[in-house]
TIPASE-187941 format. One record per residue (C-alpha): residue in one letter; residue number from 0; x, y, z. Coordinates in Angstrom, 2 decimals, decimal comma. Each point is the difference from the previous one (the first is absolute). Layout:
BEGIN
A_NUM_X_Y_Z
...
END
This chain:
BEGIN
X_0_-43,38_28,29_-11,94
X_1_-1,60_-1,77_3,00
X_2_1,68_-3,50_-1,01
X_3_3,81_2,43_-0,12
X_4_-0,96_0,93_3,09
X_5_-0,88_-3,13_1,14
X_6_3,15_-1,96_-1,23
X_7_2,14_2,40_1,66
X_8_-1,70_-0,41_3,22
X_9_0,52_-3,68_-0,13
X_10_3,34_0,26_-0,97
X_11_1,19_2,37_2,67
X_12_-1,84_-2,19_2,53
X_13_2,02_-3,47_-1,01
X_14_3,20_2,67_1,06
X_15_-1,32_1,06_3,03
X_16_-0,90_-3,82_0,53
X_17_3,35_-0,98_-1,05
X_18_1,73_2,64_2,40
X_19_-1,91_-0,86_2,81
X_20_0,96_-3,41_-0,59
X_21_3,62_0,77_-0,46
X_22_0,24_1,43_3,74
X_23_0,29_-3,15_2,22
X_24_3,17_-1,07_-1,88
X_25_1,39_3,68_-0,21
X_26_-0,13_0,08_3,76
X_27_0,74_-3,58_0,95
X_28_3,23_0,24_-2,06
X_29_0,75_3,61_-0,85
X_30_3,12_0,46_-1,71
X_31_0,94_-3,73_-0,53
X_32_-1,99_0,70_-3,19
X_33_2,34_2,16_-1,69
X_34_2,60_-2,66_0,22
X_35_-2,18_-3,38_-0,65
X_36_0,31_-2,33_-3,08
X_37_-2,68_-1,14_-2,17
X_38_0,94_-3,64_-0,55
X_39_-3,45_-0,96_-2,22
X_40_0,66_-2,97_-1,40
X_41_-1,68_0,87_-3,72
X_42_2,39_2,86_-0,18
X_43_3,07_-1,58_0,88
X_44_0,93_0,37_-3,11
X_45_0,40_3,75_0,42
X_46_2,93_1,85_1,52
X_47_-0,88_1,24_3,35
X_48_-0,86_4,08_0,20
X_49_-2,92_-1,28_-3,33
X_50_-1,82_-2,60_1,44
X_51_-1,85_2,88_2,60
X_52_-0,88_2,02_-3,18
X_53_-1,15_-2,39_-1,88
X_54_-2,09_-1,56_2,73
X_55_-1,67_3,24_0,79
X_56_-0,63_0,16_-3,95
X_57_-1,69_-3,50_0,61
X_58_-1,97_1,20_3,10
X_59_-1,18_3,50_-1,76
X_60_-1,50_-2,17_-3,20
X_61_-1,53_-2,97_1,52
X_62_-1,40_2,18_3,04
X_63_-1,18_2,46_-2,94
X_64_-1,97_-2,99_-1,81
X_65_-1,62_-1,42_3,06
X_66_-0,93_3,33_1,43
X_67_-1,66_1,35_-3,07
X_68_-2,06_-3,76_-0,39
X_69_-1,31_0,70_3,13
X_70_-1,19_3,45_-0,13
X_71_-0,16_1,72_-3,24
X_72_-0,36_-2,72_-2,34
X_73_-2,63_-1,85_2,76
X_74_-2,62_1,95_-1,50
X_75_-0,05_-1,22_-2,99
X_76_-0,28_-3,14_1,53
X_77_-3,38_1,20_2,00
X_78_-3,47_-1,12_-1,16
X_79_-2,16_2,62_-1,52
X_80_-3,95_0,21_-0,44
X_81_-1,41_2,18_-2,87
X_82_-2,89_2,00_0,99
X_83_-1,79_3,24_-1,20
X_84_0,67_2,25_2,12
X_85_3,44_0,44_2,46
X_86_-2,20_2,54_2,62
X_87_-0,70_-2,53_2,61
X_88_3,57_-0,51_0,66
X_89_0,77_3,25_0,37
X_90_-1,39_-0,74_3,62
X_91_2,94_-3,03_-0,18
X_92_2,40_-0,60_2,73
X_93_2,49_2,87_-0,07
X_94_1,49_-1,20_3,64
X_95_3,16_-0,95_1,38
X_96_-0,36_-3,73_-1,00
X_97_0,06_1,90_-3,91
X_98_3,19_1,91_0,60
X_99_1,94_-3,13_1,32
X_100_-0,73_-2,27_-2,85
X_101_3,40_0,37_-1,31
X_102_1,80_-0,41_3,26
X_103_0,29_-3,90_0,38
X_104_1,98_0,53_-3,84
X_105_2,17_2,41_1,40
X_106_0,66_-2,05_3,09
X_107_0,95_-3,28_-2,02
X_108_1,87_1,89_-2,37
X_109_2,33_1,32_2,67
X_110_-0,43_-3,51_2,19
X_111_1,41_-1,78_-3,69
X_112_2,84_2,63_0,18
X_113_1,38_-1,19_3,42
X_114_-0,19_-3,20_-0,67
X_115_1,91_0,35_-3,46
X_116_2,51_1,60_2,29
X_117_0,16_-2,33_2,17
X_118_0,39_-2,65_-2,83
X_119_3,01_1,93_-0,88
X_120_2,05_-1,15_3,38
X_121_1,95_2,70_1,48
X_122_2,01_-0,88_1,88
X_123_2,65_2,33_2,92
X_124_3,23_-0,73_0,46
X_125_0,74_-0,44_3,64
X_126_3,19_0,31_1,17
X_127_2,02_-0,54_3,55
X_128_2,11_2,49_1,52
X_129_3,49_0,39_-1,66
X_130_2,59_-1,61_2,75
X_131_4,11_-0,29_-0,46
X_132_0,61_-3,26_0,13
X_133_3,85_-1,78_0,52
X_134_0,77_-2,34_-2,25
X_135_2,41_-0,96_-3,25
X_136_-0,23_-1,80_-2,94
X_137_0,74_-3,57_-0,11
X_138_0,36_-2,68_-3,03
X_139_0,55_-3,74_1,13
X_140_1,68_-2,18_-2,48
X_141_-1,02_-3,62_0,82
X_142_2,16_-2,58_-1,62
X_143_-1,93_-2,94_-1,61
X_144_2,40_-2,02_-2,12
X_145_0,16_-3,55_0,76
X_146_2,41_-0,04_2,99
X_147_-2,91_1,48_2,49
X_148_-1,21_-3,35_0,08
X_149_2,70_-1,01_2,76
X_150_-1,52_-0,37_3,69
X_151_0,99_2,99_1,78
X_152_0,54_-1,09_3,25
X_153_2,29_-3,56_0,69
X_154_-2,45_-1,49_2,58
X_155_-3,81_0,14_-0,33
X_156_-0,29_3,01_2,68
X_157_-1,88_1,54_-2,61
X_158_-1,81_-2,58_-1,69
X_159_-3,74_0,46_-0,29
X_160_-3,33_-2,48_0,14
X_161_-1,57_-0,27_-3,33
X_162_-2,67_-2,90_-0,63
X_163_1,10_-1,79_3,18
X_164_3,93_-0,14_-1,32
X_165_3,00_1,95_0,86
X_166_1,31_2,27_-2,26
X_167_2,89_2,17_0,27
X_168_0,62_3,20_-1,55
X_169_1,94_0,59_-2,66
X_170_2,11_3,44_-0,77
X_171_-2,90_1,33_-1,94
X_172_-3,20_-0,72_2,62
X_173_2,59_1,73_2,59
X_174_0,69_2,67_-2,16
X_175_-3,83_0,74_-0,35
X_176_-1,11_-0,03_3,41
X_177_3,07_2,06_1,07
X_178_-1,45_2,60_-2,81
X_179_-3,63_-0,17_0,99
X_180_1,08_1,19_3,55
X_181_2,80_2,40_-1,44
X_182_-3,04_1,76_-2,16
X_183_-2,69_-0,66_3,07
X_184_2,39_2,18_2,46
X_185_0,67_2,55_-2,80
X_186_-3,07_2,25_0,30
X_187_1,03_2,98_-1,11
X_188_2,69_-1,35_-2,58
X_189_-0,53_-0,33_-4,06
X_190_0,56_-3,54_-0,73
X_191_0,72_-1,26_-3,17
X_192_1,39_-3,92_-1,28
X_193_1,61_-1,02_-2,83
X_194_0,41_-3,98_-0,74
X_195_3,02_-1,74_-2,09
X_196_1,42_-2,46_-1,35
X_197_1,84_-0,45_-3,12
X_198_-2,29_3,20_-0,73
X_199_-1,38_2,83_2,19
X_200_-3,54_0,66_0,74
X_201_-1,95_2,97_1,32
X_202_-1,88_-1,32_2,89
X_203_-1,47_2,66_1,35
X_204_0,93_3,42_-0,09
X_205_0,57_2,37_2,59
X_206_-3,31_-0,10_1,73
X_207_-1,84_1,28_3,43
X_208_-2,83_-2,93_-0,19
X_209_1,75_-3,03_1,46
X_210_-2,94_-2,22_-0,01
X_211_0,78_0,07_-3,64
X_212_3,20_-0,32_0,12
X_213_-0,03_-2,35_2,42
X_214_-2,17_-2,44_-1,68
X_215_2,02_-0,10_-2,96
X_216_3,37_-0,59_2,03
X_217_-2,22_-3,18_1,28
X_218_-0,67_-1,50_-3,07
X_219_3,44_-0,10_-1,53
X_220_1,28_-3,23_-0,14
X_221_3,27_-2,06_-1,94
X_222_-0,88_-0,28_-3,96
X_223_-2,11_2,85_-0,31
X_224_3,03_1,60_-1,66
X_225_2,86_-1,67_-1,24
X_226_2,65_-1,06_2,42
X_227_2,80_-1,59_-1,90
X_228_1,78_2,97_0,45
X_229_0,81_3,05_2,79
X_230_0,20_3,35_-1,75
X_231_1,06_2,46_2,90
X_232_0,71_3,07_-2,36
X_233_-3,20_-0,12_-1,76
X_234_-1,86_-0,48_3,04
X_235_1,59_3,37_2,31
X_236_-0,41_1,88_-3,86
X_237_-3,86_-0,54_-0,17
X_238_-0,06_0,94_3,70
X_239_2,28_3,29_-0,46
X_240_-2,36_0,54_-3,26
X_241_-2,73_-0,34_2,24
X_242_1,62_2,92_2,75
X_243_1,23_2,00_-2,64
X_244_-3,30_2,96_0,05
X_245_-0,68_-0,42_3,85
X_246_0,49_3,07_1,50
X_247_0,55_-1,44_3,44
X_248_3,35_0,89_1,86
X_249_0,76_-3,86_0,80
X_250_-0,29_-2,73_-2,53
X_251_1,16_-3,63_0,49
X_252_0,36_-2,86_-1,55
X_253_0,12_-3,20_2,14
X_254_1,33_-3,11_-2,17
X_255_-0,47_-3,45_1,54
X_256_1,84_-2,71_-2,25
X_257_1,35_-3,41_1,22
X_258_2,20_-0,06_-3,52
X_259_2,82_1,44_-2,13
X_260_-0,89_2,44_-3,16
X_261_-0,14_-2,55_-2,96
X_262_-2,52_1,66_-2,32
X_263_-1,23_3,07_-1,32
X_264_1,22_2,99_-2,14
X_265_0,92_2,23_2,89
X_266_2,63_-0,64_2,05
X_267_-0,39_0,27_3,65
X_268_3,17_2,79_0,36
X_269_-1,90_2,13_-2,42
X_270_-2,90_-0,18_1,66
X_271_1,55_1,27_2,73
X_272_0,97_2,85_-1,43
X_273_-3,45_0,66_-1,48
X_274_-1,42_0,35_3,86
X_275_2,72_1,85_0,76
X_276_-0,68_2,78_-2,59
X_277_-3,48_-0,20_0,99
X_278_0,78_0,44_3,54
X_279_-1,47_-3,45_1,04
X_280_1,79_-2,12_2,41
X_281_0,28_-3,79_-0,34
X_282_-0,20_-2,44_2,63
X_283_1,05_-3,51_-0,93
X_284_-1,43_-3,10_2,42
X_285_1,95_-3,50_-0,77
X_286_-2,16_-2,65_1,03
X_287_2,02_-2,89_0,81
X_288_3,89_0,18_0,18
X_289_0,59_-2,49_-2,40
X_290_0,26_-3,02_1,25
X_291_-1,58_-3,44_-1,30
X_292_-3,65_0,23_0,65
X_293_-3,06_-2,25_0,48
X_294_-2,35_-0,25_-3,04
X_295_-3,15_-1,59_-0,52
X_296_0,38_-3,32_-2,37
X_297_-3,62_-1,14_-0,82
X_298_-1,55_-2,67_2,76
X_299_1,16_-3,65_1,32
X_300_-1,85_-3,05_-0,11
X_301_-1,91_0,92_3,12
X_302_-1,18_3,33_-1,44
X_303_2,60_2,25_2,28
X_304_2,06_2,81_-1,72
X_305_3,65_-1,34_-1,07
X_306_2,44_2,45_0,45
X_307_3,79_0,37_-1,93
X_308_2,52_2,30_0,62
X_309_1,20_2,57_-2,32
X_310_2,78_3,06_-0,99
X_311_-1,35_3,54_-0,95
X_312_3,11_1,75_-0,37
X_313_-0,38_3,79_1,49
X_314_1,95_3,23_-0,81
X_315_0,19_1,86_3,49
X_316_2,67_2,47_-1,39
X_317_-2,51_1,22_-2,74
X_318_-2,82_0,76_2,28
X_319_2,43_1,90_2,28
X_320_1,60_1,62_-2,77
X_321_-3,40_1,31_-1,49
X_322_-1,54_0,80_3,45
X_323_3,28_2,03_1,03
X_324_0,04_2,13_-3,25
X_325_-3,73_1,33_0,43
X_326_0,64_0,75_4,14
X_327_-2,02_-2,98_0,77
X_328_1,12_-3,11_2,05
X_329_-0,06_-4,25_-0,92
X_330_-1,12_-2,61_2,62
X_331_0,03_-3,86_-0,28
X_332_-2,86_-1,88_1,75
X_333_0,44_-3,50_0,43
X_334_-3,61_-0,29_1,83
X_335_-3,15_1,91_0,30
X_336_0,56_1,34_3,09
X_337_3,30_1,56_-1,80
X_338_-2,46_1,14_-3,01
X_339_-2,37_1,51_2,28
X_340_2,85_2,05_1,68
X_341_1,95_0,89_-2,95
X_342_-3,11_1,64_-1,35
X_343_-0,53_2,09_2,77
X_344_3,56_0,96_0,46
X_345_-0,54_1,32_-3,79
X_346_-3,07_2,08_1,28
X_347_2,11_1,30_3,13
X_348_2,62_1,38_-2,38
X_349_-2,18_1,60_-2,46
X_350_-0,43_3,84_0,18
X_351_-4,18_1,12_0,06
X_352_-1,12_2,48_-1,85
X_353_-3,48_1,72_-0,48
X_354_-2,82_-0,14_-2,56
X_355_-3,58_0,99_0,57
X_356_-2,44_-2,82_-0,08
X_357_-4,21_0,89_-0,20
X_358_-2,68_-2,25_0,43
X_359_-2,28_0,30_-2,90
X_360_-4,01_-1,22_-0,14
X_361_-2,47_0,40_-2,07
X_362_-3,85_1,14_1,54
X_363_-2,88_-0,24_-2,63
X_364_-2,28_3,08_-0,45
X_365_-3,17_-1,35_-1,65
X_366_-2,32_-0,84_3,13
X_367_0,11_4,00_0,52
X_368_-1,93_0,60_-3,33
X_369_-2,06_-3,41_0,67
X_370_-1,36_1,09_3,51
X_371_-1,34_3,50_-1,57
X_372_-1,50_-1,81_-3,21
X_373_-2,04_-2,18_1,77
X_374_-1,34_2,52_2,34
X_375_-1,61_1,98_-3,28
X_376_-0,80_-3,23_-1,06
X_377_-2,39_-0,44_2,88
X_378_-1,35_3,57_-0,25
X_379_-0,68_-0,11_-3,45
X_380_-1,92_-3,21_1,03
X_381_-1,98_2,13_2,62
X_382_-0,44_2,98_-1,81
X_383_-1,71_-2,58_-2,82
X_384_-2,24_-1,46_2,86
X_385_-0,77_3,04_1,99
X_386_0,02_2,80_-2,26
X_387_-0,70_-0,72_-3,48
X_388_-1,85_-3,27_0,66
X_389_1,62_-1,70_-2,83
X_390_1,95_-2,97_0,72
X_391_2,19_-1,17_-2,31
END
């Protein structure tokens, strides 16, 4: 009866060690714990409302085991002297120091359970204040078939040092820069970018994070995709595709193309019509008005870049036509200072709508059950010194 009594005793101290333990995090972060996540790595496995359960399953047998090592089945452990008669130690110590020889169990069993919590990373989900922000929903459609080679501007006004040499832009390198400070001014706008050439690529799609997006935008180069081709109606389709569950009041599509529609399996008129039942407007920008244009021809004997003239032919009345149809509005740039304006004209004459944005962070939970554990630690360490004079 004695050892009942005695189990239950050390069991209902490990809870009251456990509780007291639990405090500091229940007051330092209240009811974030209702909400947290338990992200343990061993139980990733799991769907998200088990892995508590069957960590606290975890916690209750383990604790169990080491708890009843240390107390109960310790005495088994004890060394024992046979001698004739028991009546001299009836005089034994019968003290405090007696009664608390099961406490430094207790206080490692319930030290192990906050720890095991804390093994089991909770983590609170932290989130900013809900604000309306203005902005719409954009998809770029960069042109990279093989005429975007062609230097953009006639003189070298915008050439650039590279290596110690000169080298001026071409339509594409304009194109980019003109997009990384369209996307850098566009805070508050969802950007997305689709590529072509004689096929259409998903770049990027409509996205808040434009260091992504803008890192991407800097890497494409000619011959990534193939070029032998410029496949307008494919290209505005993936973009529309890519508008077509937004639930913004605006959504654009901004085509830049220095070429004529001579690929794909869409044509560019239906396209057109495909924003236009989707409510997306279409804004075409013709780079270059086609006229013969400089292109880079390999190097001369002295190592300089050899330049040739060349025809891309350019359909103005199809970018007009498809821009018109969809409410937007066409531009020609023959420069990047025209680029540059013609994409914020497109921005001036685009309707904002709202959408809530929120900031989301994630704050880890586990030094809360840490910081209590390794206080009982250190008591069950002192109670071992001071009190029961048995250390380990």
């Amino acid at each position: 009866m004695n050892r009942v009594v005695r189990g239950l005793t050390v069991a209902l101290g490990t809870i009251v060690f456990f509780a007291l333990g639990l405090l500091y995090p229940a007051l330092a972060r209240g009811e974030a714990w209702l909400t947290s996540v338990w992200t343990v790595p061993v139980l990733a496995w799991l769907p998200r409302e088990a892995r508590f359960p069957v960590l606290a399953a975890v916690i209750l047998v383990v604790c169990s085991l080491v708890v009843w090592r240390m107390t109960l089945a310790a005495d088994t452990r004890t060394p024992r002297l046979r001698i004739s008669s028991v009546a001299p130690l009836l005089t034994g110590p019968r003290g405090l120091r007696t009664r608390l020889r099961d406490m430094p169990g207790m206080l490692r069993g319930a030290c192990l359970a906050l720890c095991l919590l804390a093994l089991g990373r909770p983590q609170n989900v932290l989130r900013g204040e809900n604000t309306d922000e203005r902005g719409i929903d954009i998809v770029i459609v960069l042109d990279l078939s093989g005429s975007m080679k062609a230097l953009m501007d006639a003189d070298e006004s915008g050439a650039r040092s590279q290596g110690g040499q000169i080298r001026r832009l071409t339509r594409l390198d304009t194109a980019k820069e003109v997009i990384l400070d369209f996307v850098s001014r566009r805070k508050n706008d969802r950007i997305g970018v689709v590529v072509f050439g004689r096929t259409a690529y998903i770049l990027s799609p409509p996205t808040l994070d434009k260091s992504l997006l803008s890192t991407l935008v800097s890497k494409m180069d000619l011959g990534l995709i193939d070029g032998n081709g410029t496949a307008i109606g494919d290209a505005v389709g993936t973009a529309v595709a890519r508008l077509r569950r937004s639930n913004a009041r605006s959504k654009a599509v901004i085509l830049l193309t220095d070429g004529d529609s001579n690929a794909g399996s869409i044509a560019p008129d239906y396209a057109a019509h495909l924003a236009q039942t989707q409510a997306v407007k279409v804004y075409t920008v013709q780079i270059g008005d086609g006229d013969d244009v400089e292109v880079q021809d390999g190097v001369d004997l002295f190592g300089q870049p050899r330049f040739v003239r060349q025809h891309f032919p350019v359909n103005p009345e199809l970018l007009k036509r498809m821009a018109s149809s969809t409410g937007g509005d066409s531009f020609v740039a023959t420069d990047k200072k025209g680029l540059t304006r013609s994409m914020h004209s497109i921005l001036d004459k685009l309707e904002k709508t709202r959408f809530e944005a929120q900031a989301a962070t994630m704050e880890d939970l586990f030094p809360f059950f840490v910081v209590p554990a390794v206080m009982l630690l250190a008591i069950e360490a002192l109670v071992r010194i001071f009190l029961v004079r048995r250390f380990p």
